[in-house]
C-alpha positions as CSV (number, residue, x, y, z in Angstrom):
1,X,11.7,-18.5,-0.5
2,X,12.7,-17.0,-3.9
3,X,12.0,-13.9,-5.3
4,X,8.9,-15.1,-7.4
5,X,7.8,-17.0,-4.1
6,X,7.3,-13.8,-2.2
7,X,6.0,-12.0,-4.9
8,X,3.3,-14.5,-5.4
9,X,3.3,-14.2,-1.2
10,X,2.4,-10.5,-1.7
11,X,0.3,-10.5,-4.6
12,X,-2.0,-13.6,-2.1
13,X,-2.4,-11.1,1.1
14,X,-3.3,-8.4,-1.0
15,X,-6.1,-10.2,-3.0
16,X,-7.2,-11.5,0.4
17,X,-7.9,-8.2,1.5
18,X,-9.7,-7.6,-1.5
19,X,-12.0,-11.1,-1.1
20,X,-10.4,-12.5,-4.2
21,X,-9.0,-15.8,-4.3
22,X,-6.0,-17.0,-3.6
23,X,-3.3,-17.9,-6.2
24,X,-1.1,-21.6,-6.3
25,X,1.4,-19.9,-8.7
26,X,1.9,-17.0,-11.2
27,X,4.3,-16.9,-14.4
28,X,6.0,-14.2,-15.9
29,X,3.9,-13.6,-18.8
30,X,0.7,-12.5,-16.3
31,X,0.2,-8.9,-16.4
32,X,-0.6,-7.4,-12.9
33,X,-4.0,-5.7,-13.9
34,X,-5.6,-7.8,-16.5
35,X,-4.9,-11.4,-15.4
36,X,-4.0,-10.9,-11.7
37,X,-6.7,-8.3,-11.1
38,X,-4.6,-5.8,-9.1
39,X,-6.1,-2.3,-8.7
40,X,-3.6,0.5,-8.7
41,X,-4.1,0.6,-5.1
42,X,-2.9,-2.9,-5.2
43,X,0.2,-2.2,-7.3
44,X,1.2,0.3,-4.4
45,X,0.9,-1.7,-1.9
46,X,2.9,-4.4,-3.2
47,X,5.5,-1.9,-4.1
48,X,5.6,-0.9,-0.5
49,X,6.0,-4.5,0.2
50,X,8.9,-5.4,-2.4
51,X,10.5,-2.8,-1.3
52,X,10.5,-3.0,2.2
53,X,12.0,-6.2,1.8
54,X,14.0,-5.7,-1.4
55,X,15.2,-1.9,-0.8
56,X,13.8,-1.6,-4.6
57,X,11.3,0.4,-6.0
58,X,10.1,-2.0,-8.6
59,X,8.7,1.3,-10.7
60,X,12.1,3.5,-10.5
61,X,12.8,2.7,-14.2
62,X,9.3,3.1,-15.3
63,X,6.0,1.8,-15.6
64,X,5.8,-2.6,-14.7
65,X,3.1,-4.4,-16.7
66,X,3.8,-7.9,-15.7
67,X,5.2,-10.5,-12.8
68,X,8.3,-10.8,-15.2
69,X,8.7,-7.0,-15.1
70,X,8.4,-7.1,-11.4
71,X,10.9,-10.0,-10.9
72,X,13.4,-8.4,-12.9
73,X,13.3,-5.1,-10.9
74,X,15.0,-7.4,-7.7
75,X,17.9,-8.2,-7.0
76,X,19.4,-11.9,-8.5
């Protein structure tokens, strides 16, 4: 699974949780909040997520608006 795979894995158990539905795909240019509806809770836990399985805090080198932001935080 690549890195956007999981990310869009995350981003689908988290929504779950929330009732929302679930996603086929997501592209770079979707910002977390607006277009993906993630709550700031949300944004934690997927950072919790990415890093437990990354070892990468996606928001060490600032504030991440979008999927792209968050893909380019993991490692290649």
């Amino acid at each position: 699974m690549d890195a956007q795979q999981t990310v869009l894995s995350f981003i689908n158990r988290i929504r779950k949780f929330s009732n929302k539905p679930q996603l086929d795909n997501i592209s770079g240019d979707q910002a977390l909040q607006n277009d993906l509806q993630l709550d700031s809770l949300d944004l934690a836990e997927l950072t919790v997520n990415l890093e437990g399985k990354y070892g990468v805090d996606i928001f060490q080198n600032g504030i991440v608006t979008t999927v792209e932001d968050v893909l380019n935080q993991l490692p290649k």
